[in-house]
C-alpha positions in Angstrom: -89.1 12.4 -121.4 -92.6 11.5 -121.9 -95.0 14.7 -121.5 -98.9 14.2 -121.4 -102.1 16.5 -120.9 -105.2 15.1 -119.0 -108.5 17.0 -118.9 -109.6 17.3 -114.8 -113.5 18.4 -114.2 -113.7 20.3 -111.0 -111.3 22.3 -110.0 -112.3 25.7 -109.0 -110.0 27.4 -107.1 -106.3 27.7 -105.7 -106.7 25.3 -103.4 -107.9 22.4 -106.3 -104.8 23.1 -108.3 -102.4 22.4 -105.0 -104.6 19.3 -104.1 -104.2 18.2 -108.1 -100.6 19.1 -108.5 -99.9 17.5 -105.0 -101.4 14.0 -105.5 -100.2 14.0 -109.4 -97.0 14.5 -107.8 -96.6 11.3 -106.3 -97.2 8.8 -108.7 -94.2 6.7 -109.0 -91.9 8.5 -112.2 -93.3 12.0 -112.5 -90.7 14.6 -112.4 -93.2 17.6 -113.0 -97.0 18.8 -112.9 -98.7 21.7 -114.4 -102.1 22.4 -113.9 -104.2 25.3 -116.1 -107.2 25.8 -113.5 -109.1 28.1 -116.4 -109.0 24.8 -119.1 -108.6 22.1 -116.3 -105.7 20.8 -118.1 -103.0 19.1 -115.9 -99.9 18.3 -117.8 -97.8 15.7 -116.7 -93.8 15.4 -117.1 -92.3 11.8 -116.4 -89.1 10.3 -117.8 -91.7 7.2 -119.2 -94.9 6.8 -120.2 -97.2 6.2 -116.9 -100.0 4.0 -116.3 -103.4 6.4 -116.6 -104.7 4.4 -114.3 -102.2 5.5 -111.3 -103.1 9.1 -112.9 -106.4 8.9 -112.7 -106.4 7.0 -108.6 -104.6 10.0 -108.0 -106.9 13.1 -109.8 -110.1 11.0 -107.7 -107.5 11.3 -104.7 -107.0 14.8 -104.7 -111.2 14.8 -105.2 -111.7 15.6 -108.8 -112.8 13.5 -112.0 -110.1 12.9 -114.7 -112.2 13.5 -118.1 -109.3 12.1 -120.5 -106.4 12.8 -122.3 -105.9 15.6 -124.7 -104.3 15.1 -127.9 -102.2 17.1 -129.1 -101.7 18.5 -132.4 -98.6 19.6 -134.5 -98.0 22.8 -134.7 -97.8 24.5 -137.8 -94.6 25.0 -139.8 -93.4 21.5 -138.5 -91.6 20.4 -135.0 -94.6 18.6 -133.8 -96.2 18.6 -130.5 -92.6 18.9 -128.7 -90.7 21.2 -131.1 -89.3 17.3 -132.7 -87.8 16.3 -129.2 -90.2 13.2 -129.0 -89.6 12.3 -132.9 -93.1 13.6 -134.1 -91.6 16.2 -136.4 
């Protein structure tokens, strides 16, 4: 499972998260989207890595601007990003 956090500019309400989540959706291999309206991350859940271009076609879809990726860091005491599931702890 491959799990990765985007950074979406313009999302303001209810109804930007459903048109995010909704066009995220159906990109060919994602089983899941999250979106955090207050940070404007959407986290996306696929069982491989996807093509950020096919992610981004669908943010500017939906009517938003995908800013980038966002890295994320180990968390203390060790496991990694992913508790170790993904190998980085």
């Amino acid at each position: 499972m491959t799990v990765t956090t985007y950074q979406v500019e313009g999302m303001t309400c209810g109804h930007c998260v459903s048109s995010v989540t909704e066009e995220v959706g159906k990109v060919a291999g994602v089983s899941g989207v999250e979106v955090d309206l207050a940070s404007g991350a959407v986290t996306v859940t696929s069982a491989a890595p996807l093509d950020a271009d096919a992610v981004e076609a669908a943010v500017n879809e939906a009517g938003y601007e995908l800013a980038g990726r966002i890295e994320l860091l180990p968390q203390a005491g060790g496991g990694g990003c992913c508790g170790g599931s993904c190998g980085c702890g």
